[in-house]
NUKEDREN-341843 format. One record per residue: residue in one letter; chain; x, y, z of N, C-alpha, C, CB in turn. Coordinates in Angstrom, 2 decimals, m for minus. Glycine has a CB too. Example, Ala and Ser with C-alpha at 12.3 -4.5 7.8 and 13.67 -1.06 7.14 Angstrom:
- r | c | nc1 | nc2 | nc3 | cac1 | cac2 | cac3 | cc1 | cc2 | cc3 | cbc1 | cbc2 | cbc3
- a | A | 13.19 | m5.69 | 7.80 | 12.30 | m4.50 | 7.80 | 13.20 | m3.30 | 7.80 | 11.31 | m4.47 | 9.05
- s | A | 12.85 | m2.25 | 7.08 | 13.67 | m1.06 | 7.14 | 12.90 | 0.03 | 7.87 | 14.08 | m0.60 | 5.72
END
This chain:
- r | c | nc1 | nc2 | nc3 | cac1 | cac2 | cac3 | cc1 | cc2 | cc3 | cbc1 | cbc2 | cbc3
- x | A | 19.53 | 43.51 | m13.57 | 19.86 | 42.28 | m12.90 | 20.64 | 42.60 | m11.63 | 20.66 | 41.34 | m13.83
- x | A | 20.73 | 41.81 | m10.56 | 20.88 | 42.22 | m8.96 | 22.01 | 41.51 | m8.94 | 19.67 | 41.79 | m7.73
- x | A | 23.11 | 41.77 | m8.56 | 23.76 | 40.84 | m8.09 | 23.58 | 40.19 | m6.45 | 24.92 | 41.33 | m8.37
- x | A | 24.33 | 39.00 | m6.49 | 23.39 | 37.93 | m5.13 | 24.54 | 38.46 | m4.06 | 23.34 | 35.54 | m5.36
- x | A | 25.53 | 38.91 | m4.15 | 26.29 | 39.37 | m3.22 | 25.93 | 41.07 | m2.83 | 27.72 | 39.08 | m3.75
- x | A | 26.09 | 41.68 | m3.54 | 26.20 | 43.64 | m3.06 | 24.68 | 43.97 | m3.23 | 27.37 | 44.99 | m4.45
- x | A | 23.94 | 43.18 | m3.94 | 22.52 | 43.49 | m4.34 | 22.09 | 44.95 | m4.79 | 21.68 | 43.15 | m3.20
- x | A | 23.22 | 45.23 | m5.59 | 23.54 | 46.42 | m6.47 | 22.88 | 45.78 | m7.96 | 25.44 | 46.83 | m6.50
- x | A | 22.08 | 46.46 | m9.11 | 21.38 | 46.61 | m9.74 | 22.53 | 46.67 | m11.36 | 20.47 | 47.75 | m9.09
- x | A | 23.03 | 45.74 | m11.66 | 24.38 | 45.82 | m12.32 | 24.16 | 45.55 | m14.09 | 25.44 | 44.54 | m11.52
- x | A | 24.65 | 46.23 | m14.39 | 24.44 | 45.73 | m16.30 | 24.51 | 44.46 | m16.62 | 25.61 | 46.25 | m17.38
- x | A | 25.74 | 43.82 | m16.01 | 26.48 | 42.59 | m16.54 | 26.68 | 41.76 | m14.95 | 28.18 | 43.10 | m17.50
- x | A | 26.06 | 40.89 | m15.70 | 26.82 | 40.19 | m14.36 | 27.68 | 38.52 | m14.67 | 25.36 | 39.88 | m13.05
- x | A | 28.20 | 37.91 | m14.00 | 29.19 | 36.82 | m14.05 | 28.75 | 35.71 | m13.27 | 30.50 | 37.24 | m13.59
- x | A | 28.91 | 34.38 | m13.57 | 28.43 | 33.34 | m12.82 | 29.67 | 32.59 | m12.34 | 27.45 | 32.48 | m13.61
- x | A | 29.58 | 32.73 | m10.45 | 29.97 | 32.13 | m9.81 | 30.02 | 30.49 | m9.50 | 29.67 | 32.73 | m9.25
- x | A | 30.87 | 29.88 | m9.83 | 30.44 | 28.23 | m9.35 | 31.35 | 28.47 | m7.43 | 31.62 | 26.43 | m10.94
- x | A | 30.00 | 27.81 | m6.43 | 30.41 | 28.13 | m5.25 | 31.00 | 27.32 | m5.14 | 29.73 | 28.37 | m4.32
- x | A | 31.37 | 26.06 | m5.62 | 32.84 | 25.09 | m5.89 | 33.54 | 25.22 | m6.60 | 32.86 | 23.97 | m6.17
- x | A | 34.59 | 25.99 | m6.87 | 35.57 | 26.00 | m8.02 | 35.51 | 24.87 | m9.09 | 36.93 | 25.97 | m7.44
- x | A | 35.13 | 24.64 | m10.44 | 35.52 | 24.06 | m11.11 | 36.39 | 23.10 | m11.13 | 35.64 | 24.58 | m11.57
- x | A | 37.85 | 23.85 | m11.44 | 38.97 | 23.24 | m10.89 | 39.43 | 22.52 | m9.83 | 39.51 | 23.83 | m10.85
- x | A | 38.27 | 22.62 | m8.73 | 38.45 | 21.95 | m7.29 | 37.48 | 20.62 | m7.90 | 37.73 | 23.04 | m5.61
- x | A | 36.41 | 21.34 | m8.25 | 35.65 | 19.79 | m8.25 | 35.98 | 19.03 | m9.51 | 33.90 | 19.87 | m8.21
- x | A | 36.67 | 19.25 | m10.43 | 36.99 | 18.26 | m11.59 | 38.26 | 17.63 | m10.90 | 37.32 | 19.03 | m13.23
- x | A | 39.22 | 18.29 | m9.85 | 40.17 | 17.20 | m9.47 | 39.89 | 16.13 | m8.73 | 41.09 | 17.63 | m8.88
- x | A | 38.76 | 16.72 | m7.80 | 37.85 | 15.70 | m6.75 | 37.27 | 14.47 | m7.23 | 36.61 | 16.40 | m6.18
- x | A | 37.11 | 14.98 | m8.13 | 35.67 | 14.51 | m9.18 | 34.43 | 14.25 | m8.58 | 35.84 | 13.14 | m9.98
- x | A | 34.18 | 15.48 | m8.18 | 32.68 | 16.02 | m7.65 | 32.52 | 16.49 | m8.49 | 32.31 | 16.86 | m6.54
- x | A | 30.39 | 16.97 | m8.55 | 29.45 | 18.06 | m9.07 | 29.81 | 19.24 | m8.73 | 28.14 | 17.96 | m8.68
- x | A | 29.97 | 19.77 | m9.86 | 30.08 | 21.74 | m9.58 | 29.50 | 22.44 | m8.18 | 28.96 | 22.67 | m10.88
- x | A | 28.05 | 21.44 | m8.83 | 27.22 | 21.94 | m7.73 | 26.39 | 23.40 | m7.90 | 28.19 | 22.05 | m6.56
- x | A | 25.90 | 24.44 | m6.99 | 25.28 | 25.41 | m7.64 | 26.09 | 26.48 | m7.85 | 24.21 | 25.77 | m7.06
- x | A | 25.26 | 27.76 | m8.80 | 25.93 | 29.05 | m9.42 | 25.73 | 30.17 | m8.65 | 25.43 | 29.39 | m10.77
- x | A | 25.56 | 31.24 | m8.67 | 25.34 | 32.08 | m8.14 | 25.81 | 33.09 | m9.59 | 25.99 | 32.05 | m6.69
- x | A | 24.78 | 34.42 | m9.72 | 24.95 | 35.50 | m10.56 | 25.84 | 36.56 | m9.51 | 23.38 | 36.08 | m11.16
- x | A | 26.71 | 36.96 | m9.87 | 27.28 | 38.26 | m8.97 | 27.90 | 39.14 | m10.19 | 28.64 | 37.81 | m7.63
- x | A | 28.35 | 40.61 | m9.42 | 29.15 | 41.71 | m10.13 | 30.53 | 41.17 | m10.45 | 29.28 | 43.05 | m9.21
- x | A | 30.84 | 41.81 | m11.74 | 32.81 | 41.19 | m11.47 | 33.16 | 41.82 | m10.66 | 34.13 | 41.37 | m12.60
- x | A | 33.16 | 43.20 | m9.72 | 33.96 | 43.31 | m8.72 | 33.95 | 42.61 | m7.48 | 33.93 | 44.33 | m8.49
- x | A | 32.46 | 42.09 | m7.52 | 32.68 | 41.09 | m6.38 | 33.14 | 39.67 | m6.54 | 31.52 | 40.96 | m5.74
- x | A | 33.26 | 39.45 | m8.08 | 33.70 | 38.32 | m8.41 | 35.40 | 37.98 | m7.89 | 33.44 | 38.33 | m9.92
- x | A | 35.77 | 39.29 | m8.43 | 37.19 | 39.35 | m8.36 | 37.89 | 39.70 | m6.99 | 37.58 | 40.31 | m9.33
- x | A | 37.02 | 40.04 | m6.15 | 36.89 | 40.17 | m4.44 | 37.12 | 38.80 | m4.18 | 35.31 | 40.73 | m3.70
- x | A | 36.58 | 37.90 | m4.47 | 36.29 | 36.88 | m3.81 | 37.61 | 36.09 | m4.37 | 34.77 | 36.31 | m4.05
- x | A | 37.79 | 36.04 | m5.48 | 39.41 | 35.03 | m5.85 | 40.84 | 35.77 | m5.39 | 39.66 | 34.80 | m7.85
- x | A | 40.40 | 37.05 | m5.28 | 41.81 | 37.73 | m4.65 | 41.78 | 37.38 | m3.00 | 41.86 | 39.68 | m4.92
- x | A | 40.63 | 37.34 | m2.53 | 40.70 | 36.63 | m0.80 | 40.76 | 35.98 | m0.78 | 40.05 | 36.51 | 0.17
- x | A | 40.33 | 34.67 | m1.64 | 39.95 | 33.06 | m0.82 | 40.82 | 32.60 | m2.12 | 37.83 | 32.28 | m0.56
- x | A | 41.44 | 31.24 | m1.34 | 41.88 | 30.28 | m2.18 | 40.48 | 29.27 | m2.80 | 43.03 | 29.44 | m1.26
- x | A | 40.93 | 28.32 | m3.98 | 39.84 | 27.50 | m4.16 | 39.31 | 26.54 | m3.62 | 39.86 | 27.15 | m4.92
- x | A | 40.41 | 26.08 | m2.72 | 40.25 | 24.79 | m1.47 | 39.50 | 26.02 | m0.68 | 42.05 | 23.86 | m0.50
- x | A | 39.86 | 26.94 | 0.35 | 38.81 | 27.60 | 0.34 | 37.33 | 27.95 | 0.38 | 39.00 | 27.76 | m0.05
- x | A | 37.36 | 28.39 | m0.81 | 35.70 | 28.57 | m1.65 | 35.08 | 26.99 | m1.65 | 35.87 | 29.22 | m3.73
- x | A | 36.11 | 26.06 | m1.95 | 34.87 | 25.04 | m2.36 | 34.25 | 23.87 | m0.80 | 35.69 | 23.82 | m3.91
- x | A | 35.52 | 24.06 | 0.31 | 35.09 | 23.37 | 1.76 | 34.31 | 24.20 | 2.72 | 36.36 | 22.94 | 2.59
- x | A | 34.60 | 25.52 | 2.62 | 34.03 | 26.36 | 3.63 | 33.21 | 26.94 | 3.16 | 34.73 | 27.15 | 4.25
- x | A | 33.42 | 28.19 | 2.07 | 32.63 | 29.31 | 1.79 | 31.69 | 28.70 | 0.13 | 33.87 | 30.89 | 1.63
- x | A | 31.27 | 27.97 | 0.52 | 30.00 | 26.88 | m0.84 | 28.74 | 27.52 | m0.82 | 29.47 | 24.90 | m0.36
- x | A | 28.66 | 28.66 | 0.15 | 27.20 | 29.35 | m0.59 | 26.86 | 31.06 | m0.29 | 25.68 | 28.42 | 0.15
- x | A | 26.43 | 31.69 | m0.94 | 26.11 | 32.71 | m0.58 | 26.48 | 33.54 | 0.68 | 25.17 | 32.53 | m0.68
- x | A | 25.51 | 33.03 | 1.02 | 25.72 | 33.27 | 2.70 | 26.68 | 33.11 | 3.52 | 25.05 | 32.67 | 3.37
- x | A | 27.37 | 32.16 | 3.41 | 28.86 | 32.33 | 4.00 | 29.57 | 32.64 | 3.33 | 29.49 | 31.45 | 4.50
- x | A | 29.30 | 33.21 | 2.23 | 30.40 | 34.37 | 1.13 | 30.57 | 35.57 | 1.98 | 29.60 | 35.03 | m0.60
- x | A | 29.02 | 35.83 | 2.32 | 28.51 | 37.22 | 2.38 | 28.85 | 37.60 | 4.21 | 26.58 | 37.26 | 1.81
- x | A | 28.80 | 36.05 | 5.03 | 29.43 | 36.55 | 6.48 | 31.03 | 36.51 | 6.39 | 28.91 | 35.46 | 7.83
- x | A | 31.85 | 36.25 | 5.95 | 32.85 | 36.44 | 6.41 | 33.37 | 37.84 | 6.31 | 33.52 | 35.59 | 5.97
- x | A | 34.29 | 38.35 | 7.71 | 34.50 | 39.46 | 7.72 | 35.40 | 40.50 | 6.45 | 34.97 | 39.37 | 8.86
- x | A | 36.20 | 39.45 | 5.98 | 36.95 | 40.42 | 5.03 | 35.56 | 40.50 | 3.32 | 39.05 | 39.40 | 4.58
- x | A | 34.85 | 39.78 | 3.43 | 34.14 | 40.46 | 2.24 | 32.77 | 41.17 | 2.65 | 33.83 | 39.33 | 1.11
- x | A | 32.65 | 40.85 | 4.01 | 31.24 | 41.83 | 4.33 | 31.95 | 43.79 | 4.58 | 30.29 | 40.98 | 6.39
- x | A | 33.41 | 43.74 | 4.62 | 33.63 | 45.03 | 4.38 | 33.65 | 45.74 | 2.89 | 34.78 | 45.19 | 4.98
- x | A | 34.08 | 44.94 | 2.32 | 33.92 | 44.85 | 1.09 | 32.26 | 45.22 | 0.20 | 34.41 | 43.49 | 0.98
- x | A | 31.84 | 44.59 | 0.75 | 30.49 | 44.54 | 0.25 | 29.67 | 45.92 | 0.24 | 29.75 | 43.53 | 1.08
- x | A | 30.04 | 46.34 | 1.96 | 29.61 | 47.42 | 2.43 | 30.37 | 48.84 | 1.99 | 29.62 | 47.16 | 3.77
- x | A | 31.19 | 48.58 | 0.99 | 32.07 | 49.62 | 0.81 | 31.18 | 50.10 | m0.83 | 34.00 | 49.02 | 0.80
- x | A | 30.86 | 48.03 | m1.84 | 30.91 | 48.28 | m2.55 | 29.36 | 48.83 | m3.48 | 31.69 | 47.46 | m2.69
- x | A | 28.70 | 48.75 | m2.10 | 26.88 | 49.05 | m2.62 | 26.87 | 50.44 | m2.89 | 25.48 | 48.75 | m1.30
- x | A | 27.68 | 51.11 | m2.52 | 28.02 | 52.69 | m2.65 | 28.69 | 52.79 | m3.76 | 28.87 | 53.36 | m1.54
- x | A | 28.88 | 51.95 | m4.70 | 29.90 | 52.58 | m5.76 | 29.10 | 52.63 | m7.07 | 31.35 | 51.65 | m5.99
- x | A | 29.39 | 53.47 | m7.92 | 28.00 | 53.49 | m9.09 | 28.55 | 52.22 | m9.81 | 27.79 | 55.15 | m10.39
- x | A | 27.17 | 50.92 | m10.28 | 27.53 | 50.11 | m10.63 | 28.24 | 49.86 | m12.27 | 26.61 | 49.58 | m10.24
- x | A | 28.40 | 50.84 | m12.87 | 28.95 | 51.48 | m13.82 | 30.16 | 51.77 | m14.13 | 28.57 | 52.26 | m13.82
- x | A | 30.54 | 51.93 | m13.01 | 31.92 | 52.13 | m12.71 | 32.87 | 51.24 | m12.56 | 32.03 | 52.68 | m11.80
- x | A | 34.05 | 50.99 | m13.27 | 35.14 | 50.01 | m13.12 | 36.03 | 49.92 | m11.60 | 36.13 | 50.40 | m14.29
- x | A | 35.49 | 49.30 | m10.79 | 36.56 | 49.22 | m9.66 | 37.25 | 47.85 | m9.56 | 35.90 | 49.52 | m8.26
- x | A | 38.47 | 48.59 | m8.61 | 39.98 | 47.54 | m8.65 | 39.34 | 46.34 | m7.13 | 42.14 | 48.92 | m8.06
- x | A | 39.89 | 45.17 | m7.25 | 39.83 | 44.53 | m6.45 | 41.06 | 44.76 | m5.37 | 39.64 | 43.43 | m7.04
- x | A | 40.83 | 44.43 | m4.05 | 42.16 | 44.72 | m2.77 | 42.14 | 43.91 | m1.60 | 42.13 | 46.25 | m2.06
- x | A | 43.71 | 43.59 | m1.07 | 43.45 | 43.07 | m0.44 | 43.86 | 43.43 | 0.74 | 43.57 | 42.25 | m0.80
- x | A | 43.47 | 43.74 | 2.13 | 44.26 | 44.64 | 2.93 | 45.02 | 43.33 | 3.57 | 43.34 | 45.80 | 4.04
- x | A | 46.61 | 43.77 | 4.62 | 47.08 | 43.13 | 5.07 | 47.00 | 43.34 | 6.19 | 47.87 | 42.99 | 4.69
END
């Protein structure tokens, strides 16, 4: 299975809601759609972005995947054996 972010070839993967849950049950909006990704990119993405965040700006893929602090990320993380446990970071 691929994940939709690193498109690394991953055992396990985790489902993203590109609206936080928690954002849209306070709203009381639809989830809206999922996305399959790696947990390291899962955990990339909640250590950068807040959930107000994720759920006004960055709501799909693709503007997951342009913004600059996770397209370094990304590019760091297609190189890593997907097997392997890596730490999430955040540079300052």
């Amino acid at each position: 299975m691929q994940c939709q972010l690193c498109d690394r070839d991953c055992p396990n993967l985790t489902v993203h809601h590109l609206i936080p849950r928690q954002y849209a049950r306070r709203k009381k909006r639809d989830v809206g759609p999922l996305i399959d990704i790696c947990s390291p990119c899962h955990k990339q993405i909640h250590t950068l972005f807040s959930n107000k965040q994720l759920a006004e700006e960055l709501n799909s893929a693709d503007k997951l995947k342009s913004t600059p602090e996770l397209r370094k990320f990304l590019a760091w993380v297609r190189k890593q054996d997907p097997h392997k446990k890596v730490r999430s970071f955040r540079r300052r």
